[in-house]
C-alpha positions as CSV (number, residue, x, y, z in Angstrom):
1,X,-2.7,-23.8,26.4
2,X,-0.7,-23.5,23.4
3,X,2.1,-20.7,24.7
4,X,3.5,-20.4,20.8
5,X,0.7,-18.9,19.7
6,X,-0.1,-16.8,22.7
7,X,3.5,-15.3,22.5
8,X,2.8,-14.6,18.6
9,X,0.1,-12.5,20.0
10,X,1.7,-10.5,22.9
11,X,4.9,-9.8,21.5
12,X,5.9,-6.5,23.0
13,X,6.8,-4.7,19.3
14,X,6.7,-0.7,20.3
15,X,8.1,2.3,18.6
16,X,10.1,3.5,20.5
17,X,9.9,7.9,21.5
18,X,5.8,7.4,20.9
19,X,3.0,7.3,23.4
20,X,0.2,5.8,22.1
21,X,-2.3,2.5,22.9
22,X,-1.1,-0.6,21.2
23,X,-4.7,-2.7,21.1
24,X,-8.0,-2.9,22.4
25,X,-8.1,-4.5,25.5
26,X,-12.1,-4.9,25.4
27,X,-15.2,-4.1,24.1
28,X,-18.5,-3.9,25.6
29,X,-21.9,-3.3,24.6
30,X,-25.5,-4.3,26.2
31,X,-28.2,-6.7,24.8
32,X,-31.7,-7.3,26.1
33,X,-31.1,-11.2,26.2
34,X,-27.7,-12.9,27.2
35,X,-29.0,-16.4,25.9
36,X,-29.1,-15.3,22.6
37,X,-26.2,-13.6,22.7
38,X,-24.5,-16.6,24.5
39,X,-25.8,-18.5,21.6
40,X,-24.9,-16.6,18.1
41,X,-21.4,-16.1,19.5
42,X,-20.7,-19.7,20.1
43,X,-22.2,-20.8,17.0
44,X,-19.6,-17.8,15.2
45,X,-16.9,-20.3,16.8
46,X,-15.8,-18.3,19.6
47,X,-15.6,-19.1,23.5
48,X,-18.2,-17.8,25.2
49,X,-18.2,-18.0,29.4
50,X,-20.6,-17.1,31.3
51,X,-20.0,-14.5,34.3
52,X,-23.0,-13.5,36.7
53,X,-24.9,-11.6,34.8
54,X,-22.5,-10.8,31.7
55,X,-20.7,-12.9,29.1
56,X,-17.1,-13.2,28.3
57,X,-15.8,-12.9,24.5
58,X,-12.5,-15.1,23.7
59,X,-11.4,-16.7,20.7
60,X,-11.1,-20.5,21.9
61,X,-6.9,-20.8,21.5
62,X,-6.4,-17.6,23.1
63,X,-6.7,-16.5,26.7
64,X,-7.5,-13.0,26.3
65,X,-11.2,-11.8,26.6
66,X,-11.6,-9.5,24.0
67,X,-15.2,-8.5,25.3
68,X,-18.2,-9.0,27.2
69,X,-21.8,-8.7,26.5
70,X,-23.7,-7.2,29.5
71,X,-27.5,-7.0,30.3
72,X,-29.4,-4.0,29.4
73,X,-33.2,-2.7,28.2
74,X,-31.6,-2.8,24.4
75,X,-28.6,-2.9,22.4
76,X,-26.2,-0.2,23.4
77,X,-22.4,0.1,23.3
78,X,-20.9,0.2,26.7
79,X,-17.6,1.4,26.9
80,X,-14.3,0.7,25.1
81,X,-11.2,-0.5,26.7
82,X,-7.6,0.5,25.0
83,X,-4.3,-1.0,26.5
84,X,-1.0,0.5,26.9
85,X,2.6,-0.4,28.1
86,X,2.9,-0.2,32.2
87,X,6.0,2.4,31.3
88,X,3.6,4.7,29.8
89,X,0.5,4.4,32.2
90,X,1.8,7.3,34.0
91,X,3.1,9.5,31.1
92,X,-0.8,8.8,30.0
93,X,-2.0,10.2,32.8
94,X,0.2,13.5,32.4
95,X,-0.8,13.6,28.7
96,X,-4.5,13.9,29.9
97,X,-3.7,16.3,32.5
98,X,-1.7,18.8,30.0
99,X,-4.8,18.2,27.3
100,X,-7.1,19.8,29.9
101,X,-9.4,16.1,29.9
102,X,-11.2,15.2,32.8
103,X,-11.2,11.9,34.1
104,X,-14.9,10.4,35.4
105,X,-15.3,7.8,37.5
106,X,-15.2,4.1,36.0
107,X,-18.9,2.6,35.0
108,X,-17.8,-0.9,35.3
109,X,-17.2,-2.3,38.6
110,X,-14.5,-4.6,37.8
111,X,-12.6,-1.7,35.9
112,X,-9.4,0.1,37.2
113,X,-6.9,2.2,35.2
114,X,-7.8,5.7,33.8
115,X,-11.5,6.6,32.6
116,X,-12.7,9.8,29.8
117,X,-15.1,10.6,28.0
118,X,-15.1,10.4,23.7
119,X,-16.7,13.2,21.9
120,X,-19.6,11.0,21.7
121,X,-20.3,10.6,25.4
122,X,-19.5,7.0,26.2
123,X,-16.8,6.0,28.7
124,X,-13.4,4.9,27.4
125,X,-11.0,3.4,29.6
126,X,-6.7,3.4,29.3
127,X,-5.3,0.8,31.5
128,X,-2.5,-1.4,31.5
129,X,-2.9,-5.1,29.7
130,X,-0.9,-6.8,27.6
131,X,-0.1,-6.7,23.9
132,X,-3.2,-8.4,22.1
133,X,-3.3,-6.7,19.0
134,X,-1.2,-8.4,16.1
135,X,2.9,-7.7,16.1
136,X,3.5,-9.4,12.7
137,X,1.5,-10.1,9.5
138,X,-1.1,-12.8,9.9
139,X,-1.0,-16.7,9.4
140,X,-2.2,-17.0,6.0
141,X,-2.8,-20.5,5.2
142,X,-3.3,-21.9,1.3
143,X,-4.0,-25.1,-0.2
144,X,-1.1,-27.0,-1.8
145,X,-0.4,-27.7,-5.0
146,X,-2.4,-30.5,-6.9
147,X,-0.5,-34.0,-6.3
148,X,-2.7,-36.2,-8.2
149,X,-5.4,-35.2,-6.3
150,X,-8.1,-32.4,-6.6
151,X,-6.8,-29.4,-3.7
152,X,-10.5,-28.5,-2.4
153,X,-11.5,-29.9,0.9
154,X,-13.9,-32.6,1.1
155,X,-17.5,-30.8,2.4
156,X,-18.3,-33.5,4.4
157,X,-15.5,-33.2,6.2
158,X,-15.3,-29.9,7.0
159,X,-14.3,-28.7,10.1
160,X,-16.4,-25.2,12.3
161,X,-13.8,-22.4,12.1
162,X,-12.6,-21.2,15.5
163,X,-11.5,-17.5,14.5
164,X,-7.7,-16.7,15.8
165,X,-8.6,-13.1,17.3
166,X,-9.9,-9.8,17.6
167,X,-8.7,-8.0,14.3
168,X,-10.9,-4.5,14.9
169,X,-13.7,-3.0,16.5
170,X,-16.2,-0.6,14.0
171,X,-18.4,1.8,16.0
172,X,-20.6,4.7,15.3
173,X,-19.7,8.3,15.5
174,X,-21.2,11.5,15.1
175,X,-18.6,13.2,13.7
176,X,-15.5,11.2,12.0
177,X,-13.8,14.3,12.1
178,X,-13.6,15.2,15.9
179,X,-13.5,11.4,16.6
180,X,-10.7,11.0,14.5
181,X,-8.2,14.0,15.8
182,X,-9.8,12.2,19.6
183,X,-8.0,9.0,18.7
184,X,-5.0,10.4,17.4
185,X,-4.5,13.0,19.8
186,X,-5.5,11.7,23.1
187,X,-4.7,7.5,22.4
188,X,-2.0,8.8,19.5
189,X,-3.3,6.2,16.9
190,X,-2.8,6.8,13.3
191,X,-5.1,6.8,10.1
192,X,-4.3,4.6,8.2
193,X,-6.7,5.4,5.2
194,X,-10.3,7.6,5.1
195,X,-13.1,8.0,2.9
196,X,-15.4,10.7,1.5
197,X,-16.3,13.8,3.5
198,X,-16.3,13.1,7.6
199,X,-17.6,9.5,6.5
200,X,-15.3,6.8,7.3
201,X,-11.8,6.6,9.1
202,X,-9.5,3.4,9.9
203,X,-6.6,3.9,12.6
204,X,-4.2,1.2,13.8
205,X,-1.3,1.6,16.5
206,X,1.6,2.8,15.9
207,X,3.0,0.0,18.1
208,X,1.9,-2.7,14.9
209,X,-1.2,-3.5,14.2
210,X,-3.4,-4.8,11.7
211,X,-4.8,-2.0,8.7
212,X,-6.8,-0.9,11.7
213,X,-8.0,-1.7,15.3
214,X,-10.5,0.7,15.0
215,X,-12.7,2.1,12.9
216,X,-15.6,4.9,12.7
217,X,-18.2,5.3,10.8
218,X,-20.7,8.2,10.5
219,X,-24.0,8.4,12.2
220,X,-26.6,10.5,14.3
221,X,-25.3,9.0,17.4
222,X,-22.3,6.4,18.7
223,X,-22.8,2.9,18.2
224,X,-21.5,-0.7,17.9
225,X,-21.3,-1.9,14.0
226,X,-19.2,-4.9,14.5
227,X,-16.3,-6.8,15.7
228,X,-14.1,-8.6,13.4
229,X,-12.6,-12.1,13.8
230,X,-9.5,-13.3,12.3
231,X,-9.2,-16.6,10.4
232,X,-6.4,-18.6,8.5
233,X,-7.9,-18.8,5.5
234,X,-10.1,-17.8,2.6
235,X,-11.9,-21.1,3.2
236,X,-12.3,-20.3,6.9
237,X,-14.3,-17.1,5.5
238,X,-16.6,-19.5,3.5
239,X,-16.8,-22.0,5.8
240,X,-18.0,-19.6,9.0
241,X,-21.0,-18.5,6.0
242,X,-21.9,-21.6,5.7
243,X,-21.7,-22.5,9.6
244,X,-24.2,-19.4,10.3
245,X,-26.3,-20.4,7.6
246,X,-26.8,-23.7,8.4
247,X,-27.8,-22.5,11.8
248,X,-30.0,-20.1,10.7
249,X,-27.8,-16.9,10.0
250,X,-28.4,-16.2,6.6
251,X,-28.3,-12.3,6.7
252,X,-25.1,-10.3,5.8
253,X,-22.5,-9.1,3.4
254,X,-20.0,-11.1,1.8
255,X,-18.1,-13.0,0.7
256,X,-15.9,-10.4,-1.1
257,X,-12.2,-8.5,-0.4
258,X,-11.7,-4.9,1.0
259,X,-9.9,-2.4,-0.6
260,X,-8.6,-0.5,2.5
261,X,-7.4,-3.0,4.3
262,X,-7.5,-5.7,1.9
263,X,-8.8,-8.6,3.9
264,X,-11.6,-11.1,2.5
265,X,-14.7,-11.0,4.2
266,X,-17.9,-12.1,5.5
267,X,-20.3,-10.4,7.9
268,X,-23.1,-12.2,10.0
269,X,-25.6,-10.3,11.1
270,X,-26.8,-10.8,14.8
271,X,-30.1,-10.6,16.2
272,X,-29.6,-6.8,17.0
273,X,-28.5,-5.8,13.2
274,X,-24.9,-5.4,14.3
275,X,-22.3,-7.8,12.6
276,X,-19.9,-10.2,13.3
277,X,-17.2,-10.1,10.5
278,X,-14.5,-13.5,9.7
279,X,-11.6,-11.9,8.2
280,X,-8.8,-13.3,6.7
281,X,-5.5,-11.6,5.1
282,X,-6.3,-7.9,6.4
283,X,-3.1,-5.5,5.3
284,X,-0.7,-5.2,8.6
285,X,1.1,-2.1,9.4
286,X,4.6,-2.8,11.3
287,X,6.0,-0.4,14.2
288,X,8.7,0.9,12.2
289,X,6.8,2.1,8.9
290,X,5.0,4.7,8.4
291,X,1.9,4.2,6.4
292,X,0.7,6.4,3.8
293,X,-2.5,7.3,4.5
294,X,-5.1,8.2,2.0
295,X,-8.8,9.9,2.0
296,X,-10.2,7.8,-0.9
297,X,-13.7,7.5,-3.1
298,X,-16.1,6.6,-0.9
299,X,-16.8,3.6,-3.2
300,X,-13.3,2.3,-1.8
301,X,-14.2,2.4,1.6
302,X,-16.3,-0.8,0.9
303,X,-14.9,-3.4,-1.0
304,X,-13.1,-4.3,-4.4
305,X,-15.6,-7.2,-5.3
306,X,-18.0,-9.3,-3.8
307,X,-22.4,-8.7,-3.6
308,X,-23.8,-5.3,-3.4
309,X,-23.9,-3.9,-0.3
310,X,-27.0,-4.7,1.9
311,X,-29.7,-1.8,2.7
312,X,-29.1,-1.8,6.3
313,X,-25.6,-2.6,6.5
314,X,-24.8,1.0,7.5
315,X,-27.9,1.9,9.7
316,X,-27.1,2.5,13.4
317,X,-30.2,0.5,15.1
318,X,-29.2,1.8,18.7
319,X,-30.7,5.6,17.7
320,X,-33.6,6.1,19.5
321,X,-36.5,5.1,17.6
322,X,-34.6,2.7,15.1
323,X,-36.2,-1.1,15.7
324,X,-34.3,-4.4,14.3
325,X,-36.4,-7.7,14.2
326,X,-34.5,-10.5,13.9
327,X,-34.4,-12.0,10.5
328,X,-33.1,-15.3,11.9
329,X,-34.7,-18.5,9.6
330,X,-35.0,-21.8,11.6
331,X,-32.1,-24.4,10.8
């Protein structure tokens, strides 16, 4: 295993005086088939293993699993997992105590640490783990200058893109509001920007992050929207498109660029109408800044340039009721 890079990733940045989470240790949400879960997340480049009856998310050069898919009649976010520094698991468990919040016994038989409730209803867990979310700015790779020869890669030599790691998570809330002053208060994250009226929120660790490790979006009930992948490049974005579309993948938003957050995308859609997002050059917020935060025009909550925005790339297909038929052309 390449220990550079893993060290880039768990460097133990912290500010110092602040209890708060510094990543997300895991995600987990439920599909009715594993296989074709097993199969869209390999094909998005990531490492997928195989567990019993669950799957395990990792990006292939790092050892961390970021997630796991699990079993279940339909597509339904599980739980979320946030990590925190072994000196402040037990000051966490104070904090709860003086907040009046009950703990509830873990849903996930593998899980330890401490175990709440969001505003929403699903489990969220605070445990120990190391540092995965990012400590400095991202790699950001470019191509060189012309040197008698024309900079673009060659396409038939193009390589699949193996995203780097987890950038964010996007769920579904009720209420941005109440979710938001959750976050901050009970996990002390920090907006970093919001948009319109109880619409959208970003929030990133005050221990360094990227723009934001977790975002919320409004809905009649809590959901999973998508997880987003970081890659080295603009061409990585492209190149991940045209890897899902060549295997079938076609639906989606992108390519374009963010405004809050500024990174380039390109969402996938899955077979469940959740997303998959490659992301390259998202803003990063340090330990020791503080970051202005802004409520903005809810036109700035989406992106800067790129296609107009797809009809269903807001809609919350775990509400009862809601059906998604994968769209998925044959290679």
């Amino acid at each position: 295993m390449n220990k550079p890079l893993i060290a880039a990733h768990v460097a133990q940045t912290r500010r110092q005086g602040v209890l708060a989470a510094h990543s997300i240790n895991e995600f987990v949400f439920a599909v009715p088939d594993l296989d074709v879960a097993e199969e869209f997340y390999t094909l998005f480049g990531l490492k997928v293993v195989r567990v019993g009856e669950e799957l395990e998310i990792y990006a292939v050069d790092h050892p961390h699993c970021f997630g796991r898919i699990i079993k279940g009649p339909k597509k339904r976010l599980q739980w979320l997992s946030f990590g925190v520094y072994p000196e402040d698991f037990e000051p966490f468990k104070e904090h709860l105590k003086t907040l009046g919040i009950a703990l509830i016994p873990s849903p996930d038989p593998k899980g330890d640490g401490i175990w709440i409730l969001t505003p929403d209803g699903f489990p969220l867990q605070i445990r120990v783990a190391e540092k995965t979310s990012p400590s400095s700015p991202p790699i950001r790779k470019f191509t060189p200058e012309s040197n008698g020869a024309g900079r673009s890669p060659n396409k038939s030599k193009v390589h699949k893109v193996h995203p780097k790691h987890l950038s964010h998570v996007l769920i579904f809330t009720k209420n941005v509001d109440d979710s938001l002053a959750f976050y901050e208060k009970v996990l002390g994250l920090k907006l970093s920007d919001s948009a319109g009226e109880d619409l959208i929120a970003f929030v990133h660790s005050p221990h360094g992050s990227d723009h934001h490790l977790l975002a919320m979006l409004k809905s009649k009930d809590y959901g999973y929207h998508h997880t987003s992948w970081a890659v080295e490049s603009i061409d990585d974005v492209g190149f991940g498109s045209m890897q899902m579309r060549d295997a079938g993948f076609t639906e989606g938003w992108g390519v374009g660029r963010h405004v809050l957050g500024s990174n380039y995308f390109r969402y996938v859609q899955d077979p469940w109408g959740s997303f998959a997002e490659y992301s390259f050059d998202i803003d990063f917020i340090p330990h020791d800044i503080d970051w202005p935060a802004k409520n903005h025009p809810p036109d700035d909550s989406l992106y800067a340039w790129g296609p107009d925005v797809t009809h269903d790339f807001g809609h919350n297909f775990e509400v009862e009721g809601e059906k998604f038929l994968s769209n998925r052309k044959k290679p």
